[in-house]
Every structure is written in structure tokens, then in C-alpha cells.
PDB file with one MODEL, atoms N, CA, C and O in Angstrom:
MODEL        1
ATOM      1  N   UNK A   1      95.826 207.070  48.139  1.00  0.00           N
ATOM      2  CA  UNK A   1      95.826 208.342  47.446  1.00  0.00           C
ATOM      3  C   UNK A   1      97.100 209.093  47.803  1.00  0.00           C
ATOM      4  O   UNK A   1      97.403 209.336  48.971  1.00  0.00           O
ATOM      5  N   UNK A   2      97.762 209.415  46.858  1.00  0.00           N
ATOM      6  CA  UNK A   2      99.119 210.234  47.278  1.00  0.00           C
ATOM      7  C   UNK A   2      98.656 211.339  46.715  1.00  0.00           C
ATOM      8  O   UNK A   2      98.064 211.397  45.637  1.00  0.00           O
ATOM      9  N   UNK A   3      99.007 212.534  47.678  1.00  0.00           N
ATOM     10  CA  UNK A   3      98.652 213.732  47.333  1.00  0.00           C
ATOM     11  C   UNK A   3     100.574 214.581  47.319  1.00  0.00           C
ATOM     12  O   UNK A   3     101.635 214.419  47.922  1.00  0.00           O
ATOM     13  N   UNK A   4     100.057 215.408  46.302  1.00  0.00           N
ATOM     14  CA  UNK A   4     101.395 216.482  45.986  1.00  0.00           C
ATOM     15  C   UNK A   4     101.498 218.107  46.304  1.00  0.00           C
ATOM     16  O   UNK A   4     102.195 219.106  46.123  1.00  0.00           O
ATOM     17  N   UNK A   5     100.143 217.561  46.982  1.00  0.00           N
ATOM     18  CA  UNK A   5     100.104 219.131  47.676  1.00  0.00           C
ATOM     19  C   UNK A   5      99.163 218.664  48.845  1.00  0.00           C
ATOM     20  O   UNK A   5      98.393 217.704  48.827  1.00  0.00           O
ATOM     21  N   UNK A   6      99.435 219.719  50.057  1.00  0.00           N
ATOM     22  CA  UNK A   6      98.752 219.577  51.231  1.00  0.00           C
ATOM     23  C   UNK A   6      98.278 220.600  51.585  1.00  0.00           C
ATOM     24  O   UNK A   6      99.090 221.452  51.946  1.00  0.00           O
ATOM     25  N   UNK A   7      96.543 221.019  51.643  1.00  0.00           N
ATOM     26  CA  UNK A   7      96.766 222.756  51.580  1.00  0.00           C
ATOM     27  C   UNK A   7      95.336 222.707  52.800  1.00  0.00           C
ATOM     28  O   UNK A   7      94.186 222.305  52.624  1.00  0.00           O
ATOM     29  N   UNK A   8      95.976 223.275  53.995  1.00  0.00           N
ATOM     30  CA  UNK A   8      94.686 223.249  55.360  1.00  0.00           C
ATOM     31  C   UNK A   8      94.482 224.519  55.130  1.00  0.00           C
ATOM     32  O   UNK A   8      95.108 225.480  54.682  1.00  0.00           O
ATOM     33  N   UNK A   9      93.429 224.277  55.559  1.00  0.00           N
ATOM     34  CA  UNK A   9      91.899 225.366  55.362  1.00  0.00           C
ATOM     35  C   UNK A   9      90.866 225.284  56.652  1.00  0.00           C
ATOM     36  O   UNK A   9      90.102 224.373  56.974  1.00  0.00           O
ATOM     37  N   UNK A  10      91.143 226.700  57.341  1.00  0.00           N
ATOM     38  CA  UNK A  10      90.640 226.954  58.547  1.00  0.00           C
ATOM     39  C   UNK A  10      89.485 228.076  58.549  1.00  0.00           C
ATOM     40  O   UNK A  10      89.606 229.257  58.224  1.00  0.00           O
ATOM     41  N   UNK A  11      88.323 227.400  59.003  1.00  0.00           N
ATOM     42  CA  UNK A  11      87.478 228.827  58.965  1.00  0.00           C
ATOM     43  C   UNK A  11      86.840 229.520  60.361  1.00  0.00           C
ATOM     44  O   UNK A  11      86.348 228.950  61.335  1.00  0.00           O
ATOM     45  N   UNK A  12      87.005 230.779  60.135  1.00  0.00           N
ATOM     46  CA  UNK A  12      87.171 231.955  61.117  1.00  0.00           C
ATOM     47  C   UNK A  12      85.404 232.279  60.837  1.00  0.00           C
ATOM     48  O   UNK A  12      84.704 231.991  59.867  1.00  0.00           O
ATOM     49  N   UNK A  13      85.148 232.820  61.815  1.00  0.00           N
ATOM     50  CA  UNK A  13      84.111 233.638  61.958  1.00  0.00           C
ATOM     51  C   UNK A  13      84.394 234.816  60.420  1.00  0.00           C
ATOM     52  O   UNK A  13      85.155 235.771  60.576  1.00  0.00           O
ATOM     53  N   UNK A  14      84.089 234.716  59.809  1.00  0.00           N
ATOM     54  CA  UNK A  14      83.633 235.905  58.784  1.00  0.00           C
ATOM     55  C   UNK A  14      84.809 236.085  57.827  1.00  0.00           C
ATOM     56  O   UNK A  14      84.828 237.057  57.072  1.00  0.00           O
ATOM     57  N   UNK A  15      86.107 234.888  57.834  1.00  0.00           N
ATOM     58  CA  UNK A  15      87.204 234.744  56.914  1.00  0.00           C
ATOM     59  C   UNK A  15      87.219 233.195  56.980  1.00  0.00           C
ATOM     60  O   UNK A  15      86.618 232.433  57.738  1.00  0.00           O
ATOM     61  N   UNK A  16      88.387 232.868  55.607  1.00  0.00           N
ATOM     62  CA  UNK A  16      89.034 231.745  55.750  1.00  0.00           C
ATOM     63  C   UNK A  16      90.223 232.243  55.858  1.00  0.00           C
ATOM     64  O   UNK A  16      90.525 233.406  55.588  1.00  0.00           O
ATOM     65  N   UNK A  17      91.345 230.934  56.470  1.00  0.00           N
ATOM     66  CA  UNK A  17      92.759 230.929  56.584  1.00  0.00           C
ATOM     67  C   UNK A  17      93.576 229.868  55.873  1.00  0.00           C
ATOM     68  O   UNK A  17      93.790 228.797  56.441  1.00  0.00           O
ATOM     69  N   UNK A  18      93.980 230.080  54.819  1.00  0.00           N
ATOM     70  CA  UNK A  18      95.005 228.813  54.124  1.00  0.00           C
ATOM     71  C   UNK A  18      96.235 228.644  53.898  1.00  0.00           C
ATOM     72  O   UNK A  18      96.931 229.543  53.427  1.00  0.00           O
ATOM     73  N   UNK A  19      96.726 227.362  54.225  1.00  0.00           N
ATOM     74  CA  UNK A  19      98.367 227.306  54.914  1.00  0.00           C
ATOM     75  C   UNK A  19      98.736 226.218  53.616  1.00  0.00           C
ATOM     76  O   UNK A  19      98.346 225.051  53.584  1.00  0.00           O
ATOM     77  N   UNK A  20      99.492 226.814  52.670  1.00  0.00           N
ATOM     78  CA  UNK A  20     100.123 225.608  51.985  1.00  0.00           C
ATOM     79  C   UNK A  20     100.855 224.388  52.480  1.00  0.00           C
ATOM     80  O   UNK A  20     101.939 224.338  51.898  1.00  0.00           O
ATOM     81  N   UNK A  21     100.753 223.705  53.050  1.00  0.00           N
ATOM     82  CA  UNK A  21     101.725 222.967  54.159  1.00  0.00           C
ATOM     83  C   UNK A  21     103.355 222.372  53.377  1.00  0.00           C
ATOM     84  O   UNK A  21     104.360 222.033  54.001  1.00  0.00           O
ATOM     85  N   UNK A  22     103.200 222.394  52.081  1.00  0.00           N
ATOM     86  CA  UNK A  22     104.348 221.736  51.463  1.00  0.00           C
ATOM     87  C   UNK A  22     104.972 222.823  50.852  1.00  0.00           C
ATOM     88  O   UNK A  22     105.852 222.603  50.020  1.00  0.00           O
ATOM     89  N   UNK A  23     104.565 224.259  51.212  1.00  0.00           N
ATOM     90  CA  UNK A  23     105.337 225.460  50.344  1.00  0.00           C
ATOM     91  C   UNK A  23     105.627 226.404  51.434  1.00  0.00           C
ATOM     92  O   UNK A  23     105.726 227.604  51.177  1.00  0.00           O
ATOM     93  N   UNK A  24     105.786 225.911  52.756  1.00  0.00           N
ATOM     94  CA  UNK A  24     105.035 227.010  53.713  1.00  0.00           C
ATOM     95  C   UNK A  24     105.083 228.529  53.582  1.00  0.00           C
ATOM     96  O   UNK A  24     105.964 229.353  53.823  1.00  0.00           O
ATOM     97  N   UNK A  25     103.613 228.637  53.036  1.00  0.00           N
ATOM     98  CA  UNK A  25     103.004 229.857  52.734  1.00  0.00           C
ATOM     99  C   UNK A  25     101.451 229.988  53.129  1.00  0.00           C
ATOM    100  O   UNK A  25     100.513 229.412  52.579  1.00  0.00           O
ATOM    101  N   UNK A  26     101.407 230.769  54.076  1.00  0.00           N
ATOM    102  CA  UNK A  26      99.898 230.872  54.315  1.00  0.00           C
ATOM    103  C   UNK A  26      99.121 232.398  54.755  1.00  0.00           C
ATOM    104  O   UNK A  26      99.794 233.391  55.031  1.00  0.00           O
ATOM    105  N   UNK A  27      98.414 232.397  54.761  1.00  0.00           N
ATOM    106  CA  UNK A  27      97.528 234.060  54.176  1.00  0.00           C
ATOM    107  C   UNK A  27      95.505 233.956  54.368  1.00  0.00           C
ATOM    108  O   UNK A  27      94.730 233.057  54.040  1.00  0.00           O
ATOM    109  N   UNK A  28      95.372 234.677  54.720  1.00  0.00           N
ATOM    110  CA  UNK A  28      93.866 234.893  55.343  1.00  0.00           C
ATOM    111  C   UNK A  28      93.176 235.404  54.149  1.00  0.00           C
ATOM    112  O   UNK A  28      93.811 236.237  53.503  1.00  0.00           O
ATOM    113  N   UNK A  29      92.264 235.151  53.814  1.00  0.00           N
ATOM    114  CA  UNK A  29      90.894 235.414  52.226  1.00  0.00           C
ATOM    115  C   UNK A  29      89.681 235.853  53.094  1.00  0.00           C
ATOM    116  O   UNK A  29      89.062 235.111  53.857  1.00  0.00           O
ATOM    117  N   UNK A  30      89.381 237.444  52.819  1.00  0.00           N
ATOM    118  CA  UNK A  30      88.219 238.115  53.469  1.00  0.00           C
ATOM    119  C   UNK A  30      86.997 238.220  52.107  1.00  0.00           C
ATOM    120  O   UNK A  30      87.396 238.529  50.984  1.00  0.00           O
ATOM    121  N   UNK A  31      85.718 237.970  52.329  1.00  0.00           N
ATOM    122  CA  UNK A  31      84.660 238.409  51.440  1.00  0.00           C
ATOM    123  C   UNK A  31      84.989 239.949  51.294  1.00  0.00           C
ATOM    124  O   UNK A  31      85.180 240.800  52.163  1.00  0.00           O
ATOM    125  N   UNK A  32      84.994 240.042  49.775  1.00  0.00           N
ATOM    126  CA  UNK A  32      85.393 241.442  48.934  1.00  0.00           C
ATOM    127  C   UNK A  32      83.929 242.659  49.751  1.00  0.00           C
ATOM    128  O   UNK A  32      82.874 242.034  49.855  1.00  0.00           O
ATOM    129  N   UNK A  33      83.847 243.897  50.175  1.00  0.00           N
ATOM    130  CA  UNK A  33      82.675 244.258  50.876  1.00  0.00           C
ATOM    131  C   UNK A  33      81.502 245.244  49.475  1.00  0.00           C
ATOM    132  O   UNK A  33      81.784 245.995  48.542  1.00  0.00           O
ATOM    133  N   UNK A  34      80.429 244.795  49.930  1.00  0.00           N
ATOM    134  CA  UNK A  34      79.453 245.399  48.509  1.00  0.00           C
ATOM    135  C   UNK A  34      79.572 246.776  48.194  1.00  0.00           C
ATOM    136  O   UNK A  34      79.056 247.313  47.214  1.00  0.00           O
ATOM    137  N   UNK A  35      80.242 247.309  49.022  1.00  0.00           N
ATOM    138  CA  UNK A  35      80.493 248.883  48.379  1.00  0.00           C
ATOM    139  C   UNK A  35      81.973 249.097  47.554  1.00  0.00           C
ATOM    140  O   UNK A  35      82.462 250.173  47.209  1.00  0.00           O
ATOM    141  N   UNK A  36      82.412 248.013  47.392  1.00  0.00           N
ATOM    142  CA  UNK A  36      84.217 247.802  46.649  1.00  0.00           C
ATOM    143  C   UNK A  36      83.938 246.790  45.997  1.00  0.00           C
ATOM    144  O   UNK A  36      84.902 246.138  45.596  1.00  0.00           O
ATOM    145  N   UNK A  37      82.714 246.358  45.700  1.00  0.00           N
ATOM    146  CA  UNK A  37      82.535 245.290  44.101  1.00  0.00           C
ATOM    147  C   UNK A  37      82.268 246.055  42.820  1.00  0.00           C
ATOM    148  O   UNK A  37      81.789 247.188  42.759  1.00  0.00           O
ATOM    149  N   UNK A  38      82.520 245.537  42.134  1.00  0.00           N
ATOM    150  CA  UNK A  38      82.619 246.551  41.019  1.00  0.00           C
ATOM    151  C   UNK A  38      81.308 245.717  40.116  1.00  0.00           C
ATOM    152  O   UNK A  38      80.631 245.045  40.896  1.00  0.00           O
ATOM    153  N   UNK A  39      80.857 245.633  38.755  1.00  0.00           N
ATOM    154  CA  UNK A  39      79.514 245.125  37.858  1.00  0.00           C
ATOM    155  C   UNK A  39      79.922 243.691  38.038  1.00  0.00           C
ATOM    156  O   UNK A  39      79.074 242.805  38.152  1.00  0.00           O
ATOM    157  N   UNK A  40      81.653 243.374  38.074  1.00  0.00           N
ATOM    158  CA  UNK A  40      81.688 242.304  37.204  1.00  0.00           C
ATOM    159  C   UNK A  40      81.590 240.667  38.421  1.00  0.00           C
ATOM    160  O   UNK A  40      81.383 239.465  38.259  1.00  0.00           O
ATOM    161  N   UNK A  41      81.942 241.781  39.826  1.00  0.00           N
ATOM    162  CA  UNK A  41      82.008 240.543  40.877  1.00  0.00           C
ATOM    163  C   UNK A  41      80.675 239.963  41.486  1.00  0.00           C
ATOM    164  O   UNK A  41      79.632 240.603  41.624  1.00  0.00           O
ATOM    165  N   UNK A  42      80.924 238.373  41.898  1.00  0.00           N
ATOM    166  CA  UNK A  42      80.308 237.750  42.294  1.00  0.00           C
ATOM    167  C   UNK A  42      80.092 237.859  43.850  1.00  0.00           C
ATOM    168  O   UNK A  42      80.905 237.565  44.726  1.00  0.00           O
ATOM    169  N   UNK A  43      78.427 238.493  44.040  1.00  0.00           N
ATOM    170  CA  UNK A  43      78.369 238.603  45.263  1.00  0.00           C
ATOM    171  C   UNK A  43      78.536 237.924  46.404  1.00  0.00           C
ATOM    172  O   UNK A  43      77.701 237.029  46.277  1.00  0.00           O
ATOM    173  N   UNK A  44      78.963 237.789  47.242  1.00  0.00           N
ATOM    174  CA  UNK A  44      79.240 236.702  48.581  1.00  0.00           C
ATOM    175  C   UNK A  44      79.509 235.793  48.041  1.00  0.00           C
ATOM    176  O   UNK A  44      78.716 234.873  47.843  1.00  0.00           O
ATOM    177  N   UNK A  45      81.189 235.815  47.504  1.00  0.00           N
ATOM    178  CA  UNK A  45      81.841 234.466  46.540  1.00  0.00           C
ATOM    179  C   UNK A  45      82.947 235.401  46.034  1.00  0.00           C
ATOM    180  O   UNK A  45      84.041 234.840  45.967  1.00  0.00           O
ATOM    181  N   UNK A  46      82.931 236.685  45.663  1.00  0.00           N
ATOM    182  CA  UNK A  46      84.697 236.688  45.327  1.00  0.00           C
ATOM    183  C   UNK A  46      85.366 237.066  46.983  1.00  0.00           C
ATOM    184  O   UNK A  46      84.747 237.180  48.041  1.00  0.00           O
ATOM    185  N   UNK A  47      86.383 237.156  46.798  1.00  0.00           N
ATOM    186  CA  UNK A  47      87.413 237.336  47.943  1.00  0.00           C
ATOM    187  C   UNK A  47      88.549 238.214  47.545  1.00  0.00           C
ATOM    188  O   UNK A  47      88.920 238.180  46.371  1.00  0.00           O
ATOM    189  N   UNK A  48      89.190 239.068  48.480  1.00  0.00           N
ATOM    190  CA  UNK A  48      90.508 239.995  48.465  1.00  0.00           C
ATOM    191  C   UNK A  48      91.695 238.651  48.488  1.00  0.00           C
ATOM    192  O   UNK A  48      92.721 239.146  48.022  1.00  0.00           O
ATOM    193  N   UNK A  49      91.892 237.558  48.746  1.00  0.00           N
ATOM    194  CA  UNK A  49      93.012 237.014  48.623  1.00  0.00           C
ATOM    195  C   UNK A  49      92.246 235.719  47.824  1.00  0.00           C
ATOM    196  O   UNK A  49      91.197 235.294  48.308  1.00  0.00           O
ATOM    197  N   UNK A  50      92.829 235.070  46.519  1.00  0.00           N
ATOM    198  CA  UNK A  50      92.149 233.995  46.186  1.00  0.00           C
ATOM    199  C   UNK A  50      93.141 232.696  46.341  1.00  0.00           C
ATOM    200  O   UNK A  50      94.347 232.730  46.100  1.00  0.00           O
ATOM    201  N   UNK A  51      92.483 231.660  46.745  1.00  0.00           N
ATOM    202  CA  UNK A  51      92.958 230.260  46.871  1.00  0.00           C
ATOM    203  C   UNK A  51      93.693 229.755  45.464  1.00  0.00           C
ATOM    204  O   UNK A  51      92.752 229.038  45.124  1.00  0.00           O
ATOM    205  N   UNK A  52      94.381 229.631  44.698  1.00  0.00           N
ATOM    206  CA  UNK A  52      95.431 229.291  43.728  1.00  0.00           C
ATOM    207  C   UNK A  52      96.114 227.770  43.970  1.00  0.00           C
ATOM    208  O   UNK A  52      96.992 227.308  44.698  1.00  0.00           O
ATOM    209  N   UNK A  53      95.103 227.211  42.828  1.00  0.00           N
ATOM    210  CA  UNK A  53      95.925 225.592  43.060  1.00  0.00           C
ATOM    211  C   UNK A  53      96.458 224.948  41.307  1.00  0.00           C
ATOM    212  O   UNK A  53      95.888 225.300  40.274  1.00  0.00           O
ATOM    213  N   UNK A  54      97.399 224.174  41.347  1.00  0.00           N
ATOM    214  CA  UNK A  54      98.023 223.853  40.003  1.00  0.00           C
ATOM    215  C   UNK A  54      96.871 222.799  39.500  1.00  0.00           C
ATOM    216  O   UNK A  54      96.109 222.020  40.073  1.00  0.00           O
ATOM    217  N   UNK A  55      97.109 223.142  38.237  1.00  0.00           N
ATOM    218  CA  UNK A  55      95.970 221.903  37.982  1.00  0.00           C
ATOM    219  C   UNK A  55      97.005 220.673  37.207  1.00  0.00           C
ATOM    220  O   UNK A  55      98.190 220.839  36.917  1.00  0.00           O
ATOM    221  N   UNK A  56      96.422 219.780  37.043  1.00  0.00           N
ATOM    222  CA  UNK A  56      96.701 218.237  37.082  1.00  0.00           C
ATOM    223  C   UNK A  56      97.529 217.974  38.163  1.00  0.00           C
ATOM    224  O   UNK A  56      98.546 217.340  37.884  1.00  0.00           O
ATOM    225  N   UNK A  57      97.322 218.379  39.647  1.00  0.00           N
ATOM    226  CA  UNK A  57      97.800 217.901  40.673  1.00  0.00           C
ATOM    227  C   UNK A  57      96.879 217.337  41.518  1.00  0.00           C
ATOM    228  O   UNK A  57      95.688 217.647  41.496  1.00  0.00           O
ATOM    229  N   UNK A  58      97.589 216.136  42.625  1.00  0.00           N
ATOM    230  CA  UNK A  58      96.510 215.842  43.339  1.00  0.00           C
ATOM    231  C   UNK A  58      96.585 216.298  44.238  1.00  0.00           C
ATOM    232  O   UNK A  58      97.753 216.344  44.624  1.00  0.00           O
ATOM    233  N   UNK A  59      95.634 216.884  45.129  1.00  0.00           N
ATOM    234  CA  UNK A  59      95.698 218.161  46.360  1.00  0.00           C
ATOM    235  C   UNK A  59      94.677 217.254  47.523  1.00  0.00           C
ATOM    236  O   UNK A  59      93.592 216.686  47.406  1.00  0.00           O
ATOM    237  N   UNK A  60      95.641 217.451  48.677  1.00  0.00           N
ATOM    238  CA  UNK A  60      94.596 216.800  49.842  1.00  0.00           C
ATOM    239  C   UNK A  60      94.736 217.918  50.747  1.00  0.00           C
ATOM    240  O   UNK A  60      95.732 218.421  51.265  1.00  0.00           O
ATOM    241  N   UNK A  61      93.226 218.251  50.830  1.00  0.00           N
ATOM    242  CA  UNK A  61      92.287 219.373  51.708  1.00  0.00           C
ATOM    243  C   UNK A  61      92.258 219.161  53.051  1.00  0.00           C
ATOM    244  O   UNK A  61      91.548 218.208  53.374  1.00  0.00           O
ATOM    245  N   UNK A  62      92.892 219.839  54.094  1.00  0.00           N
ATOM    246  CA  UNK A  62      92.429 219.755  55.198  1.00  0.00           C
ATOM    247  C   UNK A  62      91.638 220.369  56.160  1.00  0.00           C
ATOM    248  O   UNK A  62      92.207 220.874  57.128  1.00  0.00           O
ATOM    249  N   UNK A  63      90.349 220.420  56.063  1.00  0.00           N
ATOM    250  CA  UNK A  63      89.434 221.487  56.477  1.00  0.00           C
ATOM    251  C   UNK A  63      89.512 221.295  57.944  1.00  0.00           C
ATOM    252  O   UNK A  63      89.770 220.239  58.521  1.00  0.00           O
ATOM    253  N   UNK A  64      89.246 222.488  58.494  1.00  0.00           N
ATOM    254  CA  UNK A  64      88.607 222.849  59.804  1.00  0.00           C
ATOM    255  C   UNK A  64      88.320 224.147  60.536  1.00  0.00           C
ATOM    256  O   UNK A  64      89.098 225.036  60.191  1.00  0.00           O
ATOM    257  N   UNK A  65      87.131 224.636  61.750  1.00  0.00           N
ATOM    258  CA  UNK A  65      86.980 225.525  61.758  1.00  0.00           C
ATOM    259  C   UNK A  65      87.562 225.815  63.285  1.00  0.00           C
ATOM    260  O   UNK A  65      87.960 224.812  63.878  1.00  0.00           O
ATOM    261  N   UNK A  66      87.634 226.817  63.834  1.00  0.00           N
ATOM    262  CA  UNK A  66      88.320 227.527  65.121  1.00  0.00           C
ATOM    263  C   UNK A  66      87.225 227.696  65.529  1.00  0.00           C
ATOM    264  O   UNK A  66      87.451 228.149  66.651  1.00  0.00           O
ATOM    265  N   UNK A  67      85.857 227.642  65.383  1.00  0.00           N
ATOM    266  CA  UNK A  67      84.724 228.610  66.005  1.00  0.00           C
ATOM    267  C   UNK A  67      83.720 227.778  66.320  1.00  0.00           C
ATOM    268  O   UNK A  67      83.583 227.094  67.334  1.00  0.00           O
ATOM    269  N   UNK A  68      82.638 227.944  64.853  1.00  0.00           N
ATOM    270  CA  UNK A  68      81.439 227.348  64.796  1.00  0.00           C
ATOM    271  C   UNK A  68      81.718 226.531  63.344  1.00  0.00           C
ATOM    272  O   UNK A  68      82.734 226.688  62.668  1.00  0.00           O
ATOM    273  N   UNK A  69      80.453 225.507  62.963  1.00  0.00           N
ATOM    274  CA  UNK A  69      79.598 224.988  61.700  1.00  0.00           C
ATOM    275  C   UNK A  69      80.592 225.791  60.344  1.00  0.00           C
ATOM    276  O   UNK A  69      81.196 226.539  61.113  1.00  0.00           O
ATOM    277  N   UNK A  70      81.037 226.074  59.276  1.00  0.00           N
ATOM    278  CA  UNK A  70      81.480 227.068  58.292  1.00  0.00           C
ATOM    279  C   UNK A  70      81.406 225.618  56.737  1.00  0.00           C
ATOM    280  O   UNK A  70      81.927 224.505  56.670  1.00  0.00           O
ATOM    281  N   UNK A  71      80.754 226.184  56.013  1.00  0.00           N
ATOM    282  CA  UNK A  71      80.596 225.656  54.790  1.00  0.00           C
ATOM    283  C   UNK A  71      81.940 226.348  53.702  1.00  0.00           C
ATOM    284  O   UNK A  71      82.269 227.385  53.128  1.00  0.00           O
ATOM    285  N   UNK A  72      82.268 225.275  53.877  1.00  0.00           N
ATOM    286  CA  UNK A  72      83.530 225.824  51.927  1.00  0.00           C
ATOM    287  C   UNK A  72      83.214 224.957  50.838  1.00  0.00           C
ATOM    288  O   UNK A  72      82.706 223.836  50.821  1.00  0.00           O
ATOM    289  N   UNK A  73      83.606 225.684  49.965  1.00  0.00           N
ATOM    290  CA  UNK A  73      83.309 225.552  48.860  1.00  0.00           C
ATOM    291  C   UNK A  73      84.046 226.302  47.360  1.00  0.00           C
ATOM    292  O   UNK A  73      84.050 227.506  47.104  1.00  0.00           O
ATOM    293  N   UNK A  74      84.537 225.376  46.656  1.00  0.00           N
ATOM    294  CA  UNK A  74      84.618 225.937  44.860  1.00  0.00           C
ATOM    295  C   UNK A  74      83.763 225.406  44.060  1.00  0.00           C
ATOM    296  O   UNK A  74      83.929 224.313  43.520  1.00  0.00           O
ATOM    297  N   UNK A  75      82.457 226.369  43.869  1.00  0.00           N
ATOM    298  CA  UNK A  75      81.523 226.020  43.393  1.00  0.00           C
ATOM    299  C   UNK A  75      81.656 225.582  41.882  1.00  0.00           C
ATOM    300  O   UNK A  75      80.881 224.792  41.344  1.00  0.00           O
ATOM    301  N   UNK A  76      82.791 226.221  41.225  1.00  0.00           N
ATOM    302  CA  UNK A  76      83.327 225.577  39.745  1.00  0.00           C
ATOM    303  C   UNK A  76      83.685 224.454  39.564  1.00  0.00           C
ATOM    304  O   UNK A  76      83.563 223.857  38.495  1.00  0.00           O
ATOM    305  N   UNK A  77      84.279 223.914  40.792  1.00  0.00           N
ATOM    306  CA  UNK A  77      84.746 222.351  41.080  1.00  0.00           C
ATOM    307  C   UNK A  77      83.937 221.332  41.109  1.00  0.00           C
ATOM    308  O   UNK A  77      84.049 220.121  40.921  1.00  0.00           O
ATOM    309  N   UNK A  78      82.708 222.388  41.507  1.00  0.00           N
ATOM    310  CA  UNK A  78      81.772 220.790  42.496  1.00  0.00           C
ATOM    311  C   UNK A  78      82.569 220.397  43.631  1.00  0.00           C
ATOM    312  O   UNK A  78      83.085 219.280  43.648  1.00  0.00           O
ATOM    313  N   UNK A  79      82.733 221.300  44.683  1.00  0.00           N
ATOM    314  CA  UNK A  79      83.789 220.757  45.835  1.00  0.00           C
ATOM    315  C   UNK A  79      82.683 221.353  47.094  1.00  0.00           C
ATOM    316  O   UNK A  79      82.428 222.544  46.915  1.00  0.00           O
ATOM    317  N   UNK A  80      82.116 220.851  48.100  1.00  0.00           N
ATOM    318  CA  UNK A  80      81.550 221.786  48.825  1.00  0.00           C
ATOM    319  C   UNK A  80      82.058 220.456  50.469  1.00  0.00           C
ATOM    320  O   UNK A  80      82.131 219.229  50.530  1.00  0.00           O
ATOM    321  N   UNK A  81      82.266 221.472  51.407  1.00  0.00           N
ATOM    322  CA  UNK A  81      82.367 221.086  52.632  1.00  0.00           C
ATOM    323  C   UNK A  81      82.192 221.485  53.480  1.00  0.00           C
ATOM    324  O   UNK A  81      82.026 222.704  53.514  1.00  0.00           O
ATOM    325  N   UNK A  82      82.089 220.371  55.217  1.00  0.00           N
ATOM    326  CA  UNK A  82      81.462 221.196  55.983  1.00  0.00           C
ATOM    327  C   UNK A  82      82.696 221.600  56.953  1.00  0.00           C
ATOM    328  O   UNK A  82      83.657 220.897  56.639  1.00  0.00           O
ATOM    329  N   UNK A  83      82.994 222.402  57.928  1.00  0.00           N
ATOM    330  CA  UNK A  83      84.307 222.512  58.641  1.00  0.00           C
ATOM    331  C   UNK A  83      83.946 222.941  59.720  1.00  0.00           C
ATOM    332  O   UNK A  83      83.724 224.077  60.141  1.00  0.00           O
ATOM    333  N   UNK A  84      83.886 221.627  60.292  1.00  0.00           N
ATOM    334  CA  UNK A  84      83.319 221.491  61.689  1.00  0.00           C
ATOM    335  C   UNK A  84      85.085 221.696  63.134  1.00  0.00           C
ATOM    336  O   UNK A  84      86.218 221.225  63.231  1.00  0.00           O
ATOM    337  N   UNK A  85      84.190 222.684  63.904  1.00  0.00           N
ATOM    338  CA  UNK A  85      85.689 222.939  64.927  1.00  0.00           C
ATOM    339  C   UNK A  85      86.023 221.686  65.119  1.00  0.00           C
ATOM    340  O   UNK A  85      85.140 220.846  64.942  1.00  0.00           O
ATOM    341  N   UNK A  86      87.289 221.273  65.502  1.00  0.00           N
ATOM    342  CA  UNK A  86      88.314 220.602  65.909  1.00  0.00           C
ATOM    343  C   UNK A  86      88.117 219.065  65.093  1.00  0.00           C
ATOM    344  O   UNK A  86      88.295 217.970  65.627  1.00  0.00           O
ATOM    345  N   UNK A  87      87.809 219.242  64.029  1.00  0.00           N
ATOM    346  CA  UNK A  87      87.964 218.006  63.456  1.00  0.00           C
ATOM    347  C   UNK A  87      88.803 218.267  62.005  1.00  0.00           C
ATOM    348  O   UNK A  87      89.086 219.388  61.583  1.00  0.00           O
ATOM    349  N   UNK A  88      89.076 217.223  61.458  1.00  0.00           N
ATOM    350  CA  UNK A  88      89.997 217.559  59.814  1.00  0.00           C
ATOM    351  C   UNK A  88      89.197 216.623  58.945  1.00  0.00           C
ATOM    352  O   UNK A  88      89.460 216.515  57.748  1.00  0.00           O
TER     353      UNK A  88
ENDMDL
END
């Protein structure tokens, strides 16, 4: 599998952290809080920074967490994972 993008994905106690590795650009995504959602957002699922990937590319994910257990997921994808500390 050759991938054209490399994009690690670290999860924090109560954020994620994502590091483009082939653009180096990386930036922290907090759950949006229920008193700053407005009718149209999706509860516990939108975010203040969103993950942005090209499509018809092939992208290899590198999950992991700093803490505890953390589930990710793009539920539009059908993509769900688990991101267990110190593993990828």
C-alpha cells in the first residue's frame, strides 16, 4: 500500500491532536461546547478545528493515545478506531 499522505492522530484526554507528517502542519480539534452549538450542529461529533483530507488520495492513519483507551472515528467514512497508548 503506498500512501500519499501520512496524517498521525493522537488522543488526549478530552481532545484530539493531528500532525500532517508530509505537510508539516499540525493543530489540536476540541468538542464544540453545548452552550456554542447552534440548531444545526451535531452533538458530541462536531469540533472547533476539523480534520481536512483530499479525496482520491490514499491516506495512512497513524493512531495513538498519550493517556487512556480513546475511540476515533469518521462516522461518514465507515472509519472507526481504537487508540490505544503507546501503540500505532
Amino acid at each position: 500500500f503506498n500512501s500519499q499522505i501520512s496524517i498521525k492522530i493522537l488522543g488526549h484526554q478530552w481532545y484530539w491532536s493531528y500532525e500532517y507528517s508530509d505537510f508539516n502542519k499540525e493543530f489540536d480539534s476540541f468538542m464544540i461546547p453545548e452552550l456554542e452549538m447552534t440548531k444545526n450542529s451535531f452533538r458530541l461529533l462536531d469540533t472547533d478545528n476539523n480534520l481536512v483530507i483530499p479525496i482520491n488520495t490514499n491516506i495512512k492513519y497513524l493512531i495513538s493515545s498519550m493517556d487512556v483507551i480513546h475511540s476515533w472515528s469518521i462516522p461518514s467514512l465507515g472509519i472507526k478506531m481504537d487508540a490505544v497508548p503507546g501503540r500505532l
